[in-house]
C-alpha positions as CSV (number, residue, x, y, z in Angstrom):
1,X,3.4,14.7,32.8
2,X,6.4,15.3,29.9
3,X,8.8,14.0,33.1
4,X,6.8,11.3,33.4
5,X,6.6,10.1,30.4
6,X,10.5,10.6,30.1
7,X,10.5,8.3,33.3
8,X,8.2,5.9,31.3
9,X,10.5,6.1,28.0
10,X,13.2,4.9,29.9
11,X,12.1,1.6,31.8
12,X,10.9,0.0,28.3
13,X,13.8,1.0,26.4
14,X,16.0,-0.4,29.5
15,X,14.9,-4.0,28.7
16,X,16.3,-3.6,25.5
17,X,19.5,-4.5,27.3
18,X,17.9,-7.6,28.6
19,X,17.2,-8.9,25.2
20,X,20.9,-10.7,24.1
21,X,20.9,-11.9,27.7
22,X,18.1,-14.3,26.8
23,X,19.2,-15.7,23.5
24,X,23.0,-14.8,23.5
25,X,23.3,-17.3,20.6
26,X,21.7,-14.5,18.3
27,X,24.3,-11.8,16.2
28,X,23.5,-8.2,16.6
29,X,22.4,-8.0,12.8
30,X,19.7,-11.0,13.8
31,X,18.8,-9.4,17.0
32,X,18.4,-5.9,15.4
33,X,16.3,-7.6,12.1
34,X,14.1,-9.7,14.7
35,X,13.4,-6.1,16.5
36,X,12.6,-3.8,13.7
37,X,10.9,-6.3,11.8
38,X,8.5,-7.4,14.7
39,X,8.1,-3.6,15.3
40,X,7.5,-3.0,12.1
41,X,4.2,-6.0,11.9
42,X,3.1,-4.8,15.2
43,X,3.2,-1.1,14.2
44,X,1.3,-1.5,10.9
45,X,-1.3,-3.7,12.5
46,X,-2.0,-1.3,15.3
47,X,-2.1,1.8,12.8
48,X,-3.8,0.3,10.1
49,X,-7.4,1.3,11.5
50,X,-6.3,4.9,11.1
51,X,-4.2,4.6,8.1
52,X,-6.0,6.5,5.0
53,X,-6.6,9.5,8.0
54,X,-2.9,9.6,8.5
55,X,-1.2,9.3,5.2
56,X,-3.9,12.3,4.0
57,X,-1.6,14.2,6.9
58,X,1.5,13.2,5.2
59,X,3.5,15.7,2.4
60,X,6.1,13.5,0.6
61,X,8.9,15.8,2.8
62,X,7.3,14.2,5.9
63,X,7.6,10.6,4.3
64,X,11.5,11.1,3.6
65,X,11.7,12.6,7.6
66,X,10.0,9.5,8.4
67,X,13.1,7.4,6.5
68,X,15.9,9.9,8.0
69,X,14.0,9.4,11.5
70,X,14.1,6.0,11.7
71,X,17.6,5.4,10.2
72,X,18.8,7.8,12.4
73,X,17.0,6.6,15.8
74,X,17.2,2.9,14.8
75,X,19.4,0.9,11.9
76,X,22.1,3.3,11.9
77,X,22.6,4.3,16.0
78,X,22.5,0.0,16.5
79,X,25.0,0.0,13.5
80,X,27.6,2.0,14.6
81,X,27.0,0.9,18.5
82,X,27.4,-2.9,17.7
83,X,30.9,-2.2,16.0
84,X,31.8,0.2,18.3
85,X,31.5,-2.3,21.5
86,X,33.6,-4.7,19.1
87,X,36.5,-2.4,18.2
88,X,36.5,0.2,21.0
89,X,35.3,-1.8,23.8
90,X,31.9,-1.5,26.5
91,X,33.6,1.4,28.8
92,X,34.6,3.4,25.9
93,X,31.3,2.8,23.8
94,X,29.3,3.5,27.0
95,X,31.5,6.2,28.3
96,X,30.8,8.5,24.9
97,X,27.2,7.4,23.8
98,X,26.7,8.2,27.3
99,X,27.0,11.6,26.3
100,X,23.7,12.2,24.4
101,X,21.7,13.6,27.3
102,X,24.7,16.5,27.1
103,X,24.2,17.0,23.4
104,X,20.7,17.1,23.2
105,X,20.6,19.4,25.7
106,X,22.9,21.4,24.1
107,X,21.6,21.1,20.9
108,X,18.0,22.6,21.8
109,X,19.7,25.6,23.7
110,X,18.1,28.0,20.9
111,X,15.0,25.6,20.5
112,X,12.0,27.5,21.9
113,X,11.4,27.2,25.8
114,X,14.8,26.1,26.3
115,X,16.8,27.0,29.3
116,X,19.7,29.7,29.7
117,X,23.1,26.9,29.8
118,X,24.0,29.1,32.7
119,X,20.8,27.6,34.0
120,X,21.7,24.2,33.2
121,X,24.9,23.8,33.7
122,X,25.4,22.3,36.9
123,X,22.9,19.5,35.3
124,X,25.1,18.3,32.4
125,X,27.9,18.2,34.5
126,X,26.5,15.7,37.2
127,X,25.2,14.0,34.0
128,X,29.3,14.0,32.9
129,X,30.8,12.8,36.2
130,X,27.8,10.0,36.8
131,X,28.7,8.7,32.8
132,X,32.8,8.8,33.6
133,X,31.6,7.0,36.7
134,X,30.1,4.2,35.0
135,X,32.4,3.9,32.1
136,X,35.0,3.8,34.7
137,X,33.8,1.1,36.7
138,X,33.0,-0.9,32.8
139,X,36.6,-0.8,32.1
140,X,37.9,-2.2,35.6
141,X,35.5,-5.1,34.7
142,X,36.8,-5.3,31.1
143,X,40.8,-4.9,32.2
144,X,42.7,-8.3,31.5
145,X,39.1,-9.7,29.9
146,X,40.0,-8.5,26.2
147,X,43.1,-8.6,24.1
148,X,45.3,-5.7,23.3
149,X,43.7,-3.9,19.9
150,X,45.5,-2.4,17.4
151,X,45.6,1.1,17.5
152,X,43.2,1.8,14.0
153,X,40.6,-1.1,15.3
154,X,40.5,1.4,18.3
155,X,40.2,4.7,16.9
156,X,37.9,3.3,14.3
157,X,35.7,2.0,16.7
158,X,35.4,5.3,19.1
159,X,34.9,6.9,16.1
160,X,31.7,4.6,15.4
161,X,30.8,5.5,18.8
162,X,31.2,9.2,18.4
163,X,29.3,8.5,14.8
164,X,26.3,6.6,17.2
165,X,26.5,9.7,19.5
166,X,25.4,12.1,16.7
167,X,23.3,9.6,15.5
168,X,20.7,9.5,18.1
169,X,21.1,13.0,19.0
170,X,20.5,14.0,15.9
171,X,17.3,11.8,15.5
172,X,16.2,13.4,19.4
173,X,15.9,17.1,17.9
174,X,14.7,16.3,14.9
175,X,12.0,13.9,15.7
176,X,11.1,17.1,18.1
177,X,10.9,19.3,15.5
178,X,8.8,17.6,13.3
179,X,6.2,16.5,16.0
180,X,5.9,20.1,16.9
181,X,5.4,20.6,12.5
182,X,2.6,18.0,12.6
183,X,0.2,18.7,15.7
184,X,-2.6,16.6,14.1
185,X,-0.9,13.4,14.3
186,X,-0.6,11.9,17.8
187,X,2.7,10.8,19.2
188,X,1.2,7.6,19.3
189,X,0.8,7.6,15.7
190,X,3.9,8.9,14.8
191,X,5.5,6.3,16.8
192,X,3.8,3.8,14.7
193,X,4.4,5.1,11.5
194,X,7.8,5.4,12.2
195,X,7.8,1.5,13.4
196,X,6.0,1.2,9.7
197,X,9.5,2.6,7.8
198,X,11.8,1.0,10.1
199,X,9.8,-2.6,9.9
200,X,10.0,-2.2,5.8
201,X,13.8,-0.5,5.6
202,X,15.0,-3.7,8.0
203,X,13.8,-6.3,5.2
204,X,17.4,-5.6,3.5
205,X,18.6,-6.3,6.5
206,X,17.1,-9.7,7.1
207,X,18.0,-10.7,3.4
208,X,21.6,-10.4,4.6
209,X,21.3,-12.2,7.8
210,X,19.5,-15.3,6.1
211,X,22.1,-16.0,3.9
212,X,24.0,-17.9,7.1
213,X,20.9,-18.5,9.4
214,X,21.7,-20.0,12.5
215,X,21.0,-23.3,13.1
216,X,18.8,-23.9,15.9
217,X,16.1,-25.9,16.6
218,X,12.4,-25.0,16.8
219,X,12.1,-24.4,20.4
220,X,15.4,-21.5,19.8
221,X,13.3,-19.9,17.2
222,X,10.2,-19.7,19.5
223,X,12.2,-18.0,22.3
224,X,13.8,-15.6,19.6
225,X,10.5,-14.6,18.0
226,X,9.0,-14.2,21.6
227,X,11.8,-12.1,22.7
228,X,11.6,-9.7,19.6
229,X,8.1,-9.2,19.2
230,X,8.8,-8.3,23.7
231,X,11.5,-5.7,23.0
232,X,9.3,-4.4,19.7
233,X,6.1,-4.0,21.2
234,X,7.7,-3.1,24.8
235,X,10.7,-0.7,24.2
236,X,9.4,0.5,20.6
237,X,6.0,0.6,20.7
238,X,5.2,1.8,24.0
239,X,8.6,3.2,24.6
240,X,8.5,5.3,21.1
241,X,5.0,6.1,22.2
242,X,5.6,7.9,25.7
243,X,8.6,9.5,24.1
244,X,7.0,11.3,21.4
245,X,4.7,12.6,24.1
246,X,7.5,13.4,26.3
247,X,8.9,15.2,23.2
248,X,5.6,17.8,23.0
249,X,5.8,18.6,26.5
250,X,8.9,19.3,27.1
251,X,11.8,22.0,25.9
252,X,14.8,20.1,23.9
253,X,17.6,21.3,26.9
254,X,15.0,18.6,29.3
255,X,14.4,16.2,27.3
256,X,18.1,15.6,26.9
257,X,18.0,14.5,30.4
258,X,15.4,12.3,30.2
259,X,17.6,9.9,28.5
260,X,19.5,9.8,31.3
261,X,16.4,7.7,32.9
262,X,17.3,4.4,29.9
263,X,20.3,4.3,31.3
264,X,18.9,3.9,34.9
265,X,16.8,1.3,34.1
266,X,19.2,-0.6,32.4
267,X,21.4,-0.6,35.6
268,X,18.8,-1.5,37.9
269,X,17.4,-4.3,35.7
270,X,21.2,-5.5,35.2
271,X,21.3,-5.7,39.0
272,X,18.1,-7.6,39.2
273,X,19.7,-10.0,36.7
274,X,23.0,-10.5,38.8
275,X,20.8,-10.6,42.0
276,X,23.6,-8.0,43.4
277,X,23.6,-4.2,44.5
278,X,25.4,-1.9,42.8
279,X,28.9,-0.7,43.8
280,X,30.3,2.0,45.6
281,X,30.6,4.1,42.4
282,X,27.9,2.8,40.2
283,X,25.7,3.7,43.7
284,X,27.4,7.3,43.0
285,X,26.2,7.5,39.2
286,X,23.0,6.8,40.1
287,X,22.6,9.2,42.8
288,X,24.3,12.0,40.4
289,X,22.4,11.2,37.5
290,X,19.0,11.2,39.4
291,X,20.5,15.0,41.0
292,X,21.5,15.9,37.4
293,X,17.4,15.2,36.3
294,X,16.2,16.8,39.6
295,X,18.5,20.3,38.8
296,X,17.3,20.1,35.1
297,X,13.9,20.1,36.2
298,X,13.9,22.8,38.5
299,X,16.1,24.9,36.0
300,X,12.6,25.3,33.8
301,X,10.4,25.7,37.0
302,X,8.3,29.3,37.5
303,X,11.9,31.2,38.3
304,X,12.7,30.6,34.6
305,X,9.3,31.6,33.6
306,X,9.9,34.8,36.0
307,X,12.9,35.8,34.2
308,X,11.4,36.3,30.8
């Protein structure tokens, strides 16, 4: 069931890479306000039946994780990825935030129920080869498409990406953490509360972008408002959702590969898009990322259970 729910995770929040496909007119600060903000409505209305029964849960230290959580997993991580694509590039943004399925699982090595890295070792490293795979295969699609960057725009920009790899990892093991701390509020609901902060902190962030609003016509702002309110309630709502159950099933060193299933999604719905198979080598990274999942799997199967 946690796998499945990892597998579950992954296809909504692999839409979210659909999203500036259909109104590529939008910046990343509006696409990110439309998001959180529409998440943030949607959240508030589906919680508000349960509201007085939740907050009584709450201490004020679970309100400020609730803040860190969702700067961490949303405003921050989309910060530091937007002007990390701009200044380092896709391959080289792609290539290193690629890498959180290693860190997490690295991370939760001394979490409880974690895996021996002996045990999951040969995982991460498919996980490595299938991400250098596809970042590989980015950059022979980028080569001759950008100008040359100066060398600081470059490092400053990998180091937004390392900053975005941190970001979200550390927002995987801590949102962890605090659902095992709170085992009377659902995933569900702390899903929604979380969409609750993030829909309120993004307000400062729509003040900015409506000081140079686009200028479109009705029918844009229709299709914009349809395609946020999409991504919030498909990828946030119900994605959040079956990752916070995902998150009390599972040990931290396998839920960092279930990450590995957003970026899966994301391929195969990029394929759909461009009505074409993938390549040679992006046909590799899937079949080494699926292997990578498969090995982490059976690295917490009965044998591990055996040896302690």
């Amino acid at each position: 069931m946690g796998v499945a729910c990892g597998v579950g995770a992954g296809a909504m929040w692999g839409m979210v890479f659909l999203a500036p496909k259909a109104t590529p007119d939008a910046s990343p600060a509006l696409m990110a306000a439309g998001r959180y903000i529409a998440y943030g409505l949607i959240a508030a209305m589906l919680v508000a039946p349960r509201w007085r029964r939740l907050t009584a849960l709450l201490t004020g230290e679970a309100w400020r994780a609730l803040v860190l959580l969702s700067v961490l997993g949303n405003l921050l991580y989309y910060a530091l990825l937007v002007v990390a694509v701009h200044w380092a590039g896709v391959s080289a943004s792609a290539l290193i935030v690629g890498m959180v399925p290693v860190v997490v699982a690295l991370w939760g090595l001394r979490e409880p129920g974690a895996a021996p890295l002996k045990r999951i070792a040969p995982a991460l490293v498919l996980a490595v080869i299938a991400v250098v795979l596809i970042g590989h295969e980015a950059s022979q699609g980028e080569a001759g498409g950008e100008g040359a960057r100066p060398l600081w725009t470059s490092l400053m920009g990998l180091g937004c990406a390392v900053a975005a790899l941190v970001s979200w990892s550390a927002y995987a093991v801590f949102n962890s953490r605090w659902l095992d701390r709170l085992p009377d509020v659902s995933a569900h609901d702390w899903s929604l509360l979380t969409g609750v902060v993030t829909g309120g902190l993004s307000l400062g962030l729509a003040v900015l972008v409506l000081f140079d609003p686009p200028q479109w016509a009705i029918g844009d702002w229709g299709l914009f408002v349809g395609v946020s309110a999409a991504v919030a309630f498909g990828a946030s709502i119900v994605g959040n959702a079956f990752w916070n159950r995902a998150s009390r099933l599972l040990p931290m060193t396998l839920m960092g590969q279930m990450i590995v299933f957003e970026t899966l999604f994301a391929l195969a719905y990029g394929f759909l898009l461009a009505r074409r198979g993938p390549s040679l080598l992006e046909g590799l990274a899937v079949v080494l990322m699926v292997a990578s999942v498969l090995l982490s799997v059976r690295a917490h199967g009965p044998e591990l259970e055996a040896e302690r």
